[in-house]
VEXLUMFI-960557 format. One record per residue (C-alpha): residue in three letters; x, y, z. Coordinates in steps of 0.1 Angstrom, whole numbers, padded with zeros to 4 digits, always signed. Example, Ala and Ser with C-alpha at 12.3 -4.5 7.8 and 13.67 -1.06 7.14 Angstrom:
BEGIN
ALA+0123-0045+0078
SER+0137-0011+0071
//
This chain:
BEGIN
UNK+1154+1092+0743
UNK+1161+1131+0747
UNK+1135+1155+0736
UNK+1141+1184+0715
UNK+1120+1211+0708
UNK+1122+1249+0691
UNK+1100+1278+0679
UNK+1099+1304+0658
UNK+1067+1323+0653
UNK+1050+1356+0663
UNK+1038+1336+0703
UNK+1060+1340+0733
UNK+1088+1309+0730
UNK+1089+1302+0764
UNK+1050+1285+0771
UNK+1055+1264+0736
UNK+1092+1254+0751
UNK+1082+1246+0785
UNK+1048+1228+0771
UNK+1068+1207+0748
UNK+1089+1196+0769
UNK+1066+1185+0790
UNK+1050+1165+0764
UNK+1081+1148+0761
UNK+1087+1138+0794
UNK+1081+1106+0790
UNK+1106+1095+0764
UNK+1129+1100+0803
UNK+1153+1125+0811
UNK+1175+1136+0833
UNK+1178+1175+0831
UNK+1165+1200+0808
UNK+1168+1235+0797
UNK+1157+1261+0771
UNK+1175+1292+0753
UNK+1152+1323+0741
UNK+1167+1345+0720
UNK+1159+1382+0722
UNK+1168+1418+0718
UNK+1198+1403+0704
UNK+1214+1380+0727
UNK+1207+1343+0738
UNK+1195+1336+0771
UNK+1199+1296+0787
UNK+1176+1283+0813
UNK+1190+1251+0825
UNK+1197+1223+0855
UNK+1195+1191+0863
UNK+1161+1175+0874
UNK+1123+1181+0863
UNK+1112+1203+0833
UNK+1088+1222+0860
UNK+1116+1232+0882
UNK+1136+1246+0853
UNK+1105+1261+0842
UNK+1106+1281+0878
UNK+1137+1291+0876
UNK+1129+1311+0846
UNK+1100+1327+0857
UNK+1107+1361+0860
UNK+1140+1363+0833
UNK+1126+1391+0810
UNK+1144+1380+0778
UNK+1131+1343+0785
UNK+1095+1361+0790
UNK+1099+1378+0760
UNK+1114+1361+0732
UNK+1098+1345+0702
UNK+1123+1327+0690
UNK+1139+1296+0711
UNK+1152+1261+0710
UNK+1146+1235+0744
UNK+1161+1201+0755
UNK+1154+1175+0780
UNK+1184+1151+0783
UNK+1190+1116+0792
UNK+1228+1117+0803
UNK+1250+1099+0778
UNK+1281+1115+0783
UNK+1288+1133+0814
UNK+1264+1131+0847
UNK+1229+1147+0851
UNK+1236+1183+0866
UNK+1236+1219+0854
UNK+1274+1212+0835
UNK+1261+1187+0815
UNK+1227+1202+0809
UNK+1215+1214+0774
UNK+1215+1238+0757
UNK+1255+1241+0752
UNK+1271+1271+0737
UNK+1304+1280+0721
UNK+1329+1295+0735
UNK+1321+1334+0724
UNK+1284+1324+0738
UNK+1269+1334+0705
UNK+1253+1299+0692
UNK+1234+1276+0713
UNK+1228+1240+0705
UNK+1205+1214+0714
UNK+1216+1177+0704
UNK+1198+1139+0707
UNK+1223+1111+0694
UNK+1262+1106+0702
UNK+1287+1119+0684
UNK+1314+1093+0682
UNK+1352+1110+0671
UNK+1341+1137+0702
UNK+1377+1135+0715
UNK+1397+1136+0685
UNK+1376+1173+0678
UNK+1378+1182+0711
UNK+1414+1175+0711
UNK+1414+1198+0679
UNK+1395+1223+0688
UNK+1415+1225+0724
UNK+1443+1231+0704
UNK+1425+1261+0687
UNK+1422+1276+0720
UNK+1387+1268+0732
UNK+1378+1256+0764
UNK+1354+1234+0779
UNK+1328+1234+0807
UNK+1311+1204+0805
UNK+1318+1163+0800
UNK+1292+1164+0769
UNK+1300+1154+0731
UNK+1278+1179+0725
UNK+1293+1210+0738
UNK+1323+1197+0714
UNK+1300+1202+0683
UNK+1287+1236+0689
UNK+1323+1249+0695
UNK+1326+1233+0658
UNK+1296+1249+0650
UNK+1314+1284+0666
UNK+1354+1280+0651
UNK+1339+1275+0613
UNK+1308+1303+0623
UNK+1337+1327+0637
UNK+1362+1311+0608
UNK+1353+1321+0579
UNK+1318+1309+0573
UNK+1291+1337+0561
UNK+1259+1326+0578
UNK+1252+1299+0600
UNK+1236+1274+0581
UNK+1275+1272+0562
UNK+1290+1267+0601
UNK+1268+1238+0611
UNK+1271+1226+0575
UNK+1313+1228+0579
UNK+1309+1212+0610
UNK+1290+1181+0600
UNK+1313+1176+0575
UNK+1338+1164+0603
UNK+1313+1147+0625
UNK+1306+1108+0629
UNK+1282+1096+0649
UNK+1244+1102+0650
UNK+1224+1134+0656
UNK+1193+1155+0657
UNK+1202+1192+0668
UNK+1183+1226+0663
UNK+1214+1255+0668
UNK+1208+1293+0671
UNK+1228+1327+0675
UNK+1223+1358+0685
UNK+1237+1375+0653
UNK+1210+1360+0636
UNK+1182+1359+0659
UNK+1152+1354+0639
UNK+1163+1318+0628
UNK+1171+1282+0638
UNK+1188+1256+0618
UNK+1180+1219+0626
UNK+1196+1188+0606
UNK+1192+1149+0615
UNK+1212+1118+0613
UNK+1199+1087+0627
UNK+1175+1109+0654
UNK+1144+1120+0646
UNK+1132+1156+0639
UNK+1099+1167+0628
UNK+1090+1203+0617
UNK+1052+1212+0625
UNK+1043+1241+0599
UNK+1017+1265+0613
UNK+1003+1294+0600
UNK+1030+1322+0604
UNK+1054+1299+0630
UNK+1073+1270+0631
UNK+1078+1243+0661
UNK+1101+1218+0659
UNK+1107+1185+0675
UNK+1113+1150+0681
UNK+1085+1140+0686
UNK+1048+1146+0670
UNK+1035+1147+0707
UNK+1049+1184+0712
UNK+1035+1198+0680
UNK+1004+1185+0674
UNK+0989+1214+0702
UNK+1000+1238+0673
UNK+0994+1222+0640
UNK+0987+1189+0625
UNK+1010+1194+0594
UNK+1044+1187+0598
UNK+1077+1178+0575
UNK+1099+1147+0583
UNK+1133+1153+0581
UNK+1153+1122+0566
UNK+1192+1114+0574
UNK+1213+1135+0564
UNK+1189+1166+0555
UNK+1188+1198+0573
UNK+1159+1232+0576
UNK+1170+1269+0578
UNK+1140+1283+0594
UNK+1132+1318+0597
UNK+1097+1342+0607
UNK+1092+1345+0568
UNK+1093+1305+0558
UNK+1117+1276+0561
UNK+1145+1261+0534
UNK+1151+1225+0534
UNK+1184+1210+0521
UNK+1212+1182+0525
UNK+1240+1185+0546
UNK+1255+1193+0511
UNK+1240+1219+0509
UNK+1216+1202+0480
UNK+1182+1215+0476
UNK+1156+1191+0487
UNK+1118+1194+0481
UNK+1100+1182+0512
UNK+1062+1171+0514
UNK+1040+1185+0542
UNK+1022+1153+0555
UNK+0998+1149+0586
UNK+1000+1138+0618
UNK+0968+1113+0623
UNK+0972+1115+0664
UNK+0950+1143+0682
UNK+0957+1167+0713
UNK+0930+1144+0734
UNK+0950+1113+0725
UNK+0980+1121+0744
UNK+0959+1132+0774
UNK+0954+1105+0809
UNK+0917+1110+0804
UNK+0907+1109+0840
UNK+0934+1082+0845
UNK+0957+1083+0873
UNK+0988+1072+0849
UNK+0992+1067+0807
UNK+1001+1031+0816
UNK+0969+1023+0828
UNK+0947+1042+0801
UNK+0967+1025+0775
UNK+0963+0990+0791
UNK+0925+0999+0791
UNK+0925+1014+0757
UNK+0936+0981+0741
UNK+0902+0969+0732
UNK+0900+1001+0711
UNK+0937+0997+0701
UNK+0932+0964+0685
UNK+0897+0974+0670
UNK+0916+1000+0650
UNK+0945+0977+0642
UNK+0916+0952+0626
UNK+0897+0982+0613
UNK+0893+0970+0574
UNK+0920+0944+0577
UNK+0893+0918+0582
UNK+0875+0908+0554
UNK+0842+0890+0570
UNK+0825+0888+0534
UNK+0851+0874+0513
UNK+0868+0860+0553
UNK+0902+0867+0539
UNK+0930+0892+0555
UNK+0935+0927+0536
UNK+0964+0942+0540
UNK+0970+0971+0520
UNK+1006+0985+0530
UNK+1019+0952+0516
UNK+1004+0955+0483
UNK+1029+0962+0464
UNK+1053+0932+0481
UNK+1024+0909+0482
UNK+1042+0887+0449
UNK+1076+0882+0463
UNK+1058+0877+0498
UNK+1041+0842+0491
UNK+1077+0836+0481
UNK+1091+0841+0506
UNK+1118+0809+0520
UNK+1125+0825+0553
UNK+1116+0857+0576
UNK+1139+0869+0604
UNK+1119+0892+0630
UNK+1142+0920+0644
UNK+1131+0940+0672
UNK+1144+0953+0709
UNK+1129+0952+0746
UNK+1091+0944+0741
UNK+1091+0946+0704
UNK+1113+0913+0705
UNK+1092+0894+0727
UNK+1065+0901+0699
UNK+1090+0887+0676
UNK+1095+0857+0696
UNK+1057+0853+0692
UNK+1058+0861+0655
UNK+1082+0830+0652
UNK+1052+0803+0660
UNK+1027+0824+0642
UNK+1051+0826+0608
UNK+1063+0786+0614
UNK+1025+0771+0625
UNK+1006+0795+0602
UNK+1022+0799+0572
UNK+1049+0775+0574
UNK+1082+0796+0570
UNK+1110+0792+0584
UNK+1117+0820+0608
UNK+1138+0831+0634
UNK+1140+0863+0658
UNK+1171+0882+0663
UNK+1179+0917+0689
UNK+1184+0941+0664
UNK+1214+0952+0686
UNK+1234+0919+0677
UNK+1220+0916+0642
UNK+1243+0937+0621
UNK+1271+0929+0646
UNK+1275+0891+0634
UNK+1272+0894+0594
UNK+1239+0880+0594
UNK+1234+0854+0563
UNK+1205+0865+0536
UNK+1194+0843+0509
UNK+1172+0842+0481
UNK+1140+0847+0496
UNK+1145+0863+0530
UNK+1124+0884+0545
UNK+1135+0909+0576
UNK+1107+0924+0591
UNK+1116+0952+0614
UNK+1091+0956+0647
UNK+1091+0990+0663
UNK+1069+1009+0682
UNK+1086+1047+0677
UNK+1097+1037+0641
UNK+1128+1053+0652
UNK+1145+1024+0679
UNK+1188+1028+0664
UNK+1193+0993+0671
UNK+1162+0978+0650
UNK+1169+1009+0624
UNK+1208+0997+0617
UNK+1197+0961+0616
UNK+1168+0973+0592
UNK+1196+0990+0571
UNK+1220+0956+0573
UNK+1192+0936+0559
UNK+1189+0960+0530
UNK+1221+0960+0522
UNK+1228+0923+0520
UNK+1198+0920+0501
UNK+1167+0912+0521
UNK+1135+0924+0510
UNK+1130+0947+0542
UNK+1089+0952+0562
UNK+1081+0973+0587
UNK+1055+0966+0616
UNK+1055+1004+0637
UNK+1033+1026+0650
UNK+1044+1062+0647
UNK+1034+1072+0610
UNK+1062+1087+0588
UNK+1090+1074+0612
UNK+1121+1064+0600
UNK+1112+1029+0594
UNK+1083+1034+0581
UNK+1097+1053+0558
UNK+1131+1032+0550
UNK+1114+0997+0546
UNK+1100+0981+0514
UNK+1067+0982+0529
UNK+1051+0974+0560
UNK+1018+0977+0583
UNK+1009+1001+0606
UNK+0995+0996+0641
UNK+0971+1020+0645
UNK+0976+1018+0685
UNK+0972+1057+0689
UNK+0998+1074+0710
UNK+1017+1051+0736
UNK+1029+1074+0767
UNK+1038+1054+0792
UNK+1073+1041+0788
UNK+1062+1004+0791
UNK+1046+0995+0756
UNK+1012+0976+0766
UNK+0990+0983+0735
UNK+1016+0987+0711
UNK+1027+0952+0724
UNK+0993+0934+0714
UNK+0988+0954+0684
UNK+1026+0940+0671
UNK+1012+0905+0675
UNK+0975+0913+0659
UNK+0996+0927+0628
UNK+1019+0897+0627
UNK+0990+0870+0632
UNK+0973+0890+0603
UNK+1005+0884+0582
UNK+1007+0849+0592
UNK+0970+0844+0581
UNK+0974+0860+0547
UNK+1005+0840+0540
UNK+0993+0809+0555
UNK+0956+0815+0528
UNK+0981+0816+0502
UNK+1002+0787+0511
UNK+0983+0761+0528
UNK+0951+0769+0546
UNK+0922+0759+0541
UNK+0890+0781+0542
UNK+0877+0764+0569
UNK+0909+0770+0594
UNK+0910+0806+0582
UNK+0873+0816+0591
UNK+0877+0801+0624
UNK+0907+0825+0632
UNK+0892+0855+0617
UNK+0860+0851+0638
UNK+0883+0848+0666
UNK+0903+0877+0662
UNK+0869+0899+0658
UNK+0862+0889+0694
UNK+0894+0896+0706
UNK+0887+0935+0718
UNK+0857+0921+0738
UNK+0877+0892+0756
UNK+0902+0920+0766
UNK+0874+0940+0783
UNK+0865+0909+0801
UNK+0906+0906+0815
UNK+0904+0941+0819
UNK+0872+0942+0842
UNK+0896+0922+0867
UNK+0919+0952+0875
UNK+0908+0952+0911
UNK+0914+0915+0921
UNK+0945+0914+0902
UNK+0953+0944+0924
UNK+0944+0922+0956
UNK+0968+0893+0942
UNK+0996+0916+0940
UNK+0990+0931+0981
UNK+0999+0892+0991
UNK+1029+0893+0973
UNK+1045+0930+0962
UNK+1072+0931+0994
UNK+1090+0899+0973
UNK+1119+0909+0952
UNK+1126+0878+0930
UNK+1097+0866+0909
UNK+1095+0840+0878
UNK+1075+0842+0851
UNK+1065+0804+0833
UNK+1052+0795+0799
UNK+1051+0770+0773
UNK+1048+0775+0732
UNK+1028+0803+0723
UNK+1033+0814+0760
UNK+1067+0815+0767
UNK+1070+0846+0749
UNK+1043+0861+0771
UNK+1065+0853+0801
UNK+1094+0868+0793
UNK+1072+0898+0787
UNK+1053+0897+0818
UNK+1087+0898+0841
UNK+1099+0926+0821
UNK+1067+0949+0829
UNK+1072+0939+0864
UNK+1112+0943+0865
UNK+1110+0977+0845
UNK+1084+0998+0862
UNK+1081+0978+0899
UNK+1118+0975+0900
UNK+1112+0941+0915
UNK+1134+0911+0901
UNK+1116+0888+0876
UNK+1128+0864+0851
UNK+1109+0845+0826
UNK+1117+0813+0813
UNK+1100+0782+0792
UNK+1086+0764+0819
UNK+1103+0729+0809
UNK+1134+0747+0817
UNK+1127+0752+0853
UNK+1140+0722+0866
UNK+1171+0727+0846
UNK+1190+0753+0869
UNK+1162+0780+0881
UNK+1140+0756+0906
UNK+1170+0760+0928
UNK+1156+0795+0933
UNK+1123+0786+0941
UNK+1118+0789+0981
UNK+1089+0793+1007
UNK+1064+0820+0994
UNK+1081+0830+0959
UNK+1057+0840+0938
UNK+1058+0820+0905
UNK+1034+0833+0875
UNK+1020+0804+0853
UNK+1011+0815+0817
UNK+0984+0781+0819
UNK+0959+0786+0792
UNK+0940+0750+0776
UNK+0969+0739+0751
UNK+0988+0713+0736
UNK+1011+0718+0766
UNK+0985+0723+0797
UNK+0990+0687+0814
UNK+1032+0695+0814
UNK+1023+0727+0828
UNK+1003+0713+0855
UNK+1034+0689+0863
UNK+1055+0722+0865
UNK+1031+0737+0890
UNK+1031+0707+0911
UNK+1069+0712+0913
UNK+1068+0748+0928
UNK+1041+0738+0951
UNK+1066+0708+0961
UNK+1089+0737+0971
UNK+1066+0760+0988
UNK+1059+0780+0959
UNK+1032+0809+0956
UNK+1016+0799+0922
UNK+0997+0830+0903
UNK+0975+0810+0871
UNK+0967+0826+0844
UNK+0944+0804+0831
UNK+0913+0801+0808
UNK+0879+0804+0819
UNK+0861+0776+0829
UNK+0892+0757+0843
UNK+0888+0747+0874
UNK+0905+0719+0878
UNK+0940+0743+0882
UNK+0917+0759+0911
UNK+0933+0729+0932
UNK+0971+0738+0925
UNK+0969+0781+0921
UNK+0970+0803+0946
UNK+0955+0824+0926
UNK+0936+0823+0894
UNK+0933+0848+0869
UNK+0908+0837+0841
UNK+0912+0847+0802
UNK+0885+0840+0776
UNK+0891+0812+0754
UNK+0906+0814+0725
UNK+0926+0793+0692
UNK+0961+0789+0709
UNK+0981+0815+0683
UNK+0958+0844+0699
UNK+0963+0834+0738
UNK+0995+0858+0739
UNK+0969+0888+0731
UNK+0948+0882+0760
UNK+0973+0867+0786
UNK+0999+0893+0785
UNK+0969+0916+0795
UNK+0966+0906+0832
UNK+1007+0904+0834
UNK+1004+0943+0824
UNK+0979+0948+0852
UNK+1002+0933+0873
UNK+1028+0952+0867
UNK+1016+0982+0869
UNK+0996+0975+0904
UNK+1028+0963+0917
UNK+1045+0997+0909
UNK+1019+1015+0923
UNK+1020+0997+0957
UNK+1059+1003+0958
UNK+1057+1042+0948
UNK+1072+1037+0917
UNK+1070+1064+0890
UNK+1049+1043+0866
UNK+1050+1063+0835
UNK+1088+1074+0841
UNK+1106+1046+0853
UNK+1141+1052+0863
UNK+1171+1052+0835
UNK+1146+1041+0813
UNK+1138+1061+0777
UNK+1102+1055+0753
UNK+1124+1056+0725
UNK+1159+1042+0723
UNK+1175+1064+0695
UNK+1208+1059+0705
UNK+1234+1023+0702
//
């Protein structure tokens, strides 16, 4: 959610604040500031709004111009509302120490009840100006440096965090620590940016330290110390961030959102890239090595996941149950450790996450492990928290995802779990024959996304007819139904138009009393199992006056005669139709925004990366 970022080096803070920030605008915000420290005193930039307007407003502060040393928030209001008040960075009361903060810290009122009986006051609604006046009664208390103060006030804190503090009686430093929100340090030559994200370093360096839970950095000009919260040495590894500055550019796109739903043939070429075996025609997957014995057996796997991530799960489900014959069932990750979840012998929890760093899906990650499960990770962001926590796991290899609605990271989460399927499946049941035929279909997969793709501009027409309609239902069967669900949350989340999905069988169970005189109603209709019901179900909403939007594969023209509109996908074994059907929904969605004004890339109250419950 909220960005954090900080300097230290011999550069002018203030362009590697600002341009940070700006690279993390789209994990959503809602105000943003900075704090420069120079010729010894702390100055604080900050209001409500956009990172350039706060930028503006410190054009012209000398100290801000100045400094080298500085620490930079942008803020999606948790407690309090968006204005200057609430704004980060907070200080303590002597305005010495400045603190930014990402997370919640729970027991806020019992220590701000404390500390307003020690005499401080407060200016803002935040939980986080209550833990940098911690920070400033142990700093002003007793404590020798501050590294001791923020340690002291940890100590007392419950909740989750990633903060980077500094004061102006020790100017040259800042001291960052994590729990449950991630921080990265990117380690330059002579400086030091850190952040939450990779996206705001990577301009500066491409070697960075991962802090875990619980561990903290004193960074200074002359090198950096890393240790618990304890105050226990810790030896950190300097690893590399595979992502490039170019990556995280629109590339002559007018949004992320569409580059990324064009980059997907790319996307899932590097997903594949020497997890297809076309010699031996078997599935290699190397980050799952060293699991690989208790995987085949395995008696039961339980995806957890949040927002698009689940719907991927929901699609994992048929690919675990008709390709490898497991039992398996989905779960949110935000009700999973909330209903003492049942593991057995033989379960496997496989964690889906885009950031790596989702708190729901990382606290049901961490219930599974403690009951016993053996615990796999499918993410994108290398080195997250996830990635990092989990037995073992599979990376996507999507590249950087921008825009706040996942699109490749989406397809790549159900390439990686058809992969899985596959491998187990081989193992299990499969015959040779079955398996060539879906590996020679998932090499043509990128190519049949082109071909969805190359219908941007008549999908574009479709959605002119229809964009002024506010309800909208989204209908699938099987393989399918997952895809609809996803399609009316694109459309829902960046058009702001309402949109359910639903298995189409349970229309006519409650929802067809929606369905009225031009309502457009999306049918996820490839050839299937299911495509003579579906038809039935179409024939329904026409009955009502219905505007029916096919998504249907090519060659059909026999659904010509009850559509509206057609939007053809190639063909394809039914497991991989999700893959290439979701594609045209994202198109969609994404036109329909655009036609209503929406901010596509930064929808409203809407965060990339949900690090807080």
């Amino acid at each position: 959610m909220c960005g954090i970022v900080g300097y230290v080096g011999a550069k002018k803070a203030k362009g590697v604040l600002f341009e940070g920030l700006k690279r993390l605008e789209y994990r959503g915000y809602d105000s943003a500031g900075v704090c420069v420290c120079h010729n010894g005193r702390i100055t604080i930039v900050k209001d409500a709004g956009r990172v350039a307007a706060v930028e503006e407003l410190a054009g012209g502060n000398r100290d801000v111009e100045a400094g080298t040393v500085g620490i930079a928030h942008t803020r999606w209001a948790t407690h309090g509302a968006p204005n200057q008040a609430n704004a980060h960075p907070h200080t303590d009361d002597s305005g010495t120490i400045a603190l930014v903060h990402n997370g919640i810290i729970e027991n806020y009122a019992a220590l701000k009840q404390f500390l307003q009986g020690k005499g401080h006051t407060f200016h803002s609604d935040t939980d986080t100006e209550v833990l940098v006046q911690l920070i400033g009664e142990f700093y002003h208390d007793g404590c020798e440096t501050l590294e001791e103060a923020v340690q002291a006030a940890l100590q007392e804190v419950t909740g989750t965090y990633g903060i980077a503090v500094v004061c102006q009686d020790e100017p040259d430093k800042i001291v960052v620590a994590r729990k449950g929100s991630p921080l990265i340090i990117g380690v330059g030559k002579d400086e030091y940016v850190v952040a939450s994200d990779a996206s705001a370093i990577i301009e500066h360096t491409a070697n960075v330290v991962y802090l875990n839970d619980n561990e903290m950095a004193v960074i200074c000009r002359d090198g950096m110390r890393t240790m618990t919260i304890d105050n226990v040495p810790v030896t950190k590894e300097i690893s590399q961030v595979e992502w490039s500055l170019e990556q995280i550019a629109k590339g002559g796109y007018e949004h992320f959102m569409l580059k990324e739903i064009m980059e997907q043939p790319e996307a899932i070429r590097m997903c594949l890239g020497g997890r297809l075996d076309l010699r031996e025609m078997r599935v290699q997957l190397g980050g799952l090595g060293n699991v690989y014995r208790d995987l085949v057996k395995t008696r039961r796997v339980i995806l957890t996941a949040c927002g698009t991530a689940w719907h991927a799960g929901l699609v994992g489900d048929y690919l675990f149950e008709d390709l490898a014959h497991i039992p398996t069932e989905v779960e949110y990750a935000s009700e999973f450790r909330y209903r003492n979840p049942i593991i057995e012998d033989g379960t496997v929890v496989i964690a889906i996450s885009q950031s790596g760093e989702t708190a729901d899906t990382l606290a049901a990650l961490r219930e599974a492990k403690e009951k016993g499960a053996l615990t796999l990770g499918i993410v994108n962001v290398v080195g997250s928290t996830i990635a990092r926590e989990t037995d073992a796991g599979v990376y996507l290899h999507a590249g950087p995802e921008i825009g706040v609605a996942s699109t490749k990271a989406f397809t790549c989460q159900l390439i990686v779990e058809t992969l899985m399927a596959l491998m187990l499946g081989r193992r299990k049941h499969m015959s040779q024959v079955t398996m060539d035929r879906y590996l020679k279909a998932l090499q043509a997969i990128p190519d049949q996304i082109s071909r969805v793709t190359a219908q941007s501009d008549y999908i574009q027409q479709i959605v002119k007819e229809h964009v002024e309609r506010d309800n909208w239902l989204f209908l699938g069967r099987g393989y399918n139904y997952p895809v609809a669900l996803e399609g009316a949350l694109k459309l829902k989340e960046i058009s702001y138009i309402h949109a359910e999905g639903l298995p189409a069988a349970e229309m006519k169970h409650g929802p067809i009393a929606l369905i009225h005189d031009g309502m457009p109603v999306v049918f996820i209709a490839p050839r299937c199992g299911t495509y003579d019901k579906i038809i039935s179900n179409i024939e329904e909403v026409r009955a009502r006056k219905g505007r029916v939007i096919a998504v249907a594969t090519e060659g059909d023209e026999n659904i010509r005669k009850y559509s509206d509109h057609v939007i053809y996908i190639p063909d394809c074994p039914a497991p991989l139709q999700p893959i290439l059907a979701v594609v045209p929904l994202q198109l969609l969605a994404y036109h329909a925004a655009v036609a209503r004004g929406c901010n596509v890339d930064k929808p409203r109250n809407l965060a990339k990366s949900v690090t807080v419950e």
